[in-house]
C-alpha positions in Angstrom: -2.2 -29.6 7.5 -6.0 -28.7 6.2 -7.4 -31.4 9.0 -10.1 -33.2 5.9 -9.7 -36.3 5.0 -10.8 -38.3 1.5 -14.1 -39.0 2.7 -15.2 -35.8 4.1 -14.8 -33.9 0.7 -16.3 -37.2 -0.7 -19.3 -36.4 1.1 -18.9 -32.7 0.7 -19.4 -33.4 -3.0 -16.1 -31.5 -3.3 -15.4 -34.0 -6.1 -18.4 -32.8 -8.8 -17.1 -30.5 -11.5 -18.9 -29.3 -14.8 -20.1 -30.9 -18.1 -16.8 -31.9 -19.9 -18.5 -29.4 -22.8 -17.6 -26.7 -20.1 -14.3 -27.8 -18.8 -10.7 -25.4 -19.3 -8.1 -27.7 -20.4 -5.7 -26.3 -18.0 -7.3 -28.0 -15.5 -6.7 -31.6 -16.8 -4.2 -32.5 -14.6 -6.5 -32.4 -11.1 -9.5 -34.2 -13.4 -9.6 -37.5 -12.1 -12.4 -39.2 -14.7 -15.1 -38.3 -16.8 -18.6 -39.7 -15.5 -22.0 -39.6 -17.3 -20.5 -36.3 -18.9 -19.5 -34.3 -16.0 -15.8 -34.0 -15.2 -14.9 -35.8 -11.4 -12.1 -33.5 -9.3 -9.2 -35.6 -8.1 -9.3 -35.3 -4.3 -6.3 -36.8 -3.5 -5.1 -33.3 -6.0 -7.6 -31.0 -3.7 -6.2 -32.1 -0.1 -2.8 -31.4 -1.8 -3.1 -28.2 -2.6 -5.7 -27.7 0.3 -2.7 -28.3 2.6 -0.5 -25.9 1.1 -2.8 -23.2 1.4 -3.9 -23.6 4.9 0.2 -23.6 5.5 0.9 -20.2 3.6 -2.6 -19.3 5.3 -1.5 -19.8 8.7 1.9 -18.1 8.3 0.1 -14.8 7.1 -2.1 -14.6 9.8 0.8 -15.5 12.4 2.7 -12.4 10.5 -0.3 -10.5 11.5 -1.9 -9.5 8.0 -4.8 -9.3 6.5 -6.6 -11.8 4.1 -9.3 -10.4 2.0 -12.1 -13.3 1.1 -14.4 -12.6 -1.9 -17.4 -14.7 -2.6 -20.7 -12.5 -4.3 -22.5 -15.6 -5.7 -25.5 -16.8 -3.8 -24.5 -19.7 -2.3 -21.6 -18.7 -1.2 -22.4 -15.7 0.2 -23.5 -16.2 3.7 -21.0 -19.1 4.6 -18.6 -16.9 3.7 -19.9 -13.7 6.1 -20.5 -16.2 9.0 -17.0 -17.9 9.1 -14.7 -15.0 8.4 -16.5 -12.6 10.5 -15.6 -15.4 13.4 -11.6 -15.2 12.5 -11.8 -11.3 12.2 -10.9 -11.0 8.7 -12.0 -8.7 5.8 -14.9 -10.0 3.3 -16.8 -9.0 0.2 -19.9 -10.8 -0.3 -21.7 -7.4 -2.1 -20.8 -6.5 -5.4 -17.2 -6.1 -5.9 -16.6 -2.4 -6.9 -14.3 -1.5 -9.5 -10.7 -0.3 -8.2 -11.6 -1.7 -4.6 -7.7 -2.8 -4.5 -6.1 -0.8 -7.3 -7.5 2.5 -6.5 -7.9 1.7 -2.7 -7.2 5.3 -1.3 -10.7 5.7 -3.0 -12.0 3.0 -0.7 -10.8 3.9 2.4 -12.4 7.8 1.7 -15.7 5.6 1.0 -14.7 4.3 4.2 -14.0 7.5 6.3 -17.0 9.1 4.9 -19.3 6.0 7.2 -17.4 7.4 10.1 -18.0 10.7 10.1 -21.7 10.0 9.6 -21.2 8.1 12.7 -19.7 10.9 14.3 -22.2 13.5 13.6 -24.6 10.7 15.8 -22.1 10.9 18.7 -21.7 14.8 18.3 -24.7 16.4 18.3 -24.4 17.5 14.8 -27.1 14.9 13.6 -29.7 17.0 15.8 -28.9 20.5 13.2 -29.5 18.3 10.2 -33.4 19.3 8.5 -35.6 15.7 7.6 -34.3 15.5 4.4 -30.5 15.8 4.9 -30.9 13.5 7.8 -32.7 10.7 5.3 -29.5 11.7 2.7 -27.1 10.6 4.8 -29.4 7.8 6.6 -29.9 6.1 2.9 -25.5 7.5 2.4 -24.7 5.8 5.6 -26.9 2.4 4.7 -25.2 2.0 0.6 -21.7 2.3 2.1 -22.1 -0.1 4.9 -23.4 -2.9 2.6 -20.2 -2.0 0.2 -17.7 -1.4 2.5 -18.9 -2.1 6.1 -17.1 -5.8 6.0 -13.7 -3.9 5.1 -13.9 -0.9 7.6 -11.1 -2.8 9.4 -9.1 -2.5 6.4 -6.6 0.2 7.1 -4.5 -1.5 4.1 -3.9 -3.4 1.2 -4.3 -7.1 1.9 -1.9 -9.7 2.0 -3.6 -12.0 0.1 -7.1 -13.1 -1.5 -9.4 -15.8 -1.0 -12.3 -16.2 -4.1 -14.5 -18.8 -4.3 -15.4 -18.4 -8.0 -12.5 -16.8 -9.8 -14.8 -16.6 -12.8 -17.2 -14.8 -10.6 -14.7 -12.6 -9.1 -12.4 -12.0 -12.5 -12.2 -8.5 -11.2 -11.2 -8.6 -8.3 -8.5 -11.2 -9.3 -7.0 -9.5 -11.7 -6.8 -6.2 -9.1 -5.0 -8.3 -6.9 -2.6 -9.7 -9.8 -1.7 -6.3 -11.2 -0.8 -5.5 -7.6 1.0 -8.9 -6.7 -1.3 -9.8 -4.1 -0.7 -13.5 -3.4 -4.1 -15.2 -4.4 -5.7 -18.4 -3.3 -9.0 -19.2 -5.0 -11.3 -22.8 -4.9 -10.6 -23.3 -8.7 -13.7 -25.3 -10.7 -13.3 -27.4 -13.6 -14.4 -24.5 -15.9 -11.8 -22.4 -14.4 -8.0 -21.8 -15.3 -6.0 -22.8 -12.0 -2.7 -21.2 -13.6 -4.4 -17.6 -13.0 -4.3 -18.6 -9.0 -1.1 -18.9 -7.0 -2.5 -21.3 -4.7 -5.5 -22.8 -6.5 -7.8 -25.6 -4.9 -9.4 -28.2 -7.4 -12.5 -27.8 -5.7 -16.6 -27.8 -6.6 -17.5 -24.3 -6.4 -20.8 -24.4 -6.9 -22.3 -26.4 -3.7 -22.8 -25.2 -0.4 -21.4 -28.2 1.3 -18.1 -28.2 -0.7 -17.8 -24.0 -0.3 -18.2 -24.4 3.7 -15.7 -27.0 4.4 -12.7 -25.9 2.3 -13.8 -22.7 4.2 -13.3 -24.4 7.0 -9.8 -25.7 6.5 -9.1 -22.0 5.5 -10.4 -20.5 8.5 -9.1 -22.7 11.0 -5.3 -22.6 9.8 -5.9 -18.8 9.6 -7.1 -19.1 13.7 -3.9 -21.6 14.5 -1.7 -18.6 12.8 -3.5 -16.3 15.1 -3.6 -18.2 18.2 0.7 -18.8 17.5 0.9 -15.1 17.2 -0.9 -14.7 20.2 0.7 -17.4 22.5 3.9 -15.7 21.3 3.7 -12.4 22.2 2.2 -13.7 25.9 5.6 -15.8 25.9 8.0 -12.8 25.0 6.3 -10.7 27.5 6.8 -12.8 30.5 10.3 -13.7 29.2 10.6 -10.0 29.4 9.4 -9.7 32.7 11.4 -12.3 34.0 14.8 -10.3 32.7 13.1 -7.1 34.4 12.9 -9.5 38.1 16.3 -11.1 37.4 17.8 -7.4 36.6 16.4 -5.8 39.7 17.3 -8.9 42.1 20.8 -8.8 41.0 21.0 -5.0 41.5 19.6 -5.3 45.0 22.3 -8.3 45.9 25.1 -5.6 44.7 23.6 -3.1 47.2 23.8 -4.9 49.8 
């Protein structure tokens, strides 16, 4: 369960969509009324599907996988950084570059090449290097960190997407679609929710509504975590218990 109630995405302003005049049809059925021309979300619709993705949410983190979040628009950009940093989880809040997930060996070269500048730091190396190679690879290291510094973790495709604005991110949805990447997305009234496997009628727009569907998000991801955790402390002791019992029973043979 996502944990919100009615009145918090009330307050959220979760519930404010577009001018009808900008509206997808295909969202009709989470459009609860038409006010003073701008569309009105159907909350009781977004803590519906809000539920069901912190659920499939939780399981993939309890399996130990990666979800990738993707949010490059202004106001969404730092709320996303802050609160998926905190659950350990990739994020692109920078441009999204072409092939990120369809061409990802690519990536993780992009990737490799931020370590080895690293390296040649740690090495010694960096001290052979003239002024202007140094300021090459300073300016190198500096472009691939703001692309790619939020995915270095990354070893591997994700399990699934998070995008806040999947008109925003059409790219990247469509990477993660030709790949079958199970994607969740806060879906707008301007948007088309049937592009989303698990789509949340949601305001995508304000910084309020953003942060607490992010929220729900991140806190199912950290109960899937915490269960995967708490489970592999349980096994271990069980373990360790069959390792006592084993060698008490072999001593009471001996003797």
């Amino acid at each position: 369960m996502s944990k919100v109630n009615f009145e918090s995405l009330l307050e959220a302003g979760v519930h404010f969509g577009h001018l009808k005049r900008k509206w997808n049809p295909a969202m009709a059925p989470y459009i609860f009324e038409e006010k003073k021309g701008i569309h009105i979300i159907d909350l009781n619709k977004t803590i519906a599907h809000l539920d069901q993705a912190c659920a499939a949410m939780k399981q993939i983190a309890r399996s130990g996988k990666k979800v990738l979040f993707v949010a490059t628009k202004k106001q969404a950009k730092e709320i996303v950084a802050q609160k998926v940093a905190e659950i350990n989880m990739p994020f692109v809040t920078e441009r999204w570059s072409g092939g990120m997930l369809t061409n990802f060996q690519t990536t993780r070269k992009s990737i490799r090449k931020m370590t080895t500048i690293d390296k040649m730091k740690s090495d010694g190396t960096w001290e052979t290097l003239n002024k202007r190679e140094r300021l090459f690879k300073t300016r190198q290291r500096e472009k691939l960190e703001k692309n790619f510094g939020s995915i270095a973790e990354m070893t591997r495709q994700p399990a699934a997407i998070f995008l806040v604005d999947i008109l925003k991110e059409h790219i990247a949805l469509s990477e993660a679609k030709r790949l079958n990447i199970p994607t969740f997305a806060m879906v707008d009234t301007n948007s088309n929710p049937k592009l989303v496997d698990f789509p949340i009628p949601a305001n995508d727009d304000a910084t309020k509504s953003i942060s607490l569907i992010l929220d729900a998000i991140c806190g199912a991801i950290k109960e899937g975590l915490d269960d995967r955790k708490n489970t592999k402390v349980a096994d271990k002791d069980e373990v360790t218990e069959e390792v006592v019992a084993t060698e008490v029973s072999t001593e009471e043979n001996k003797d």
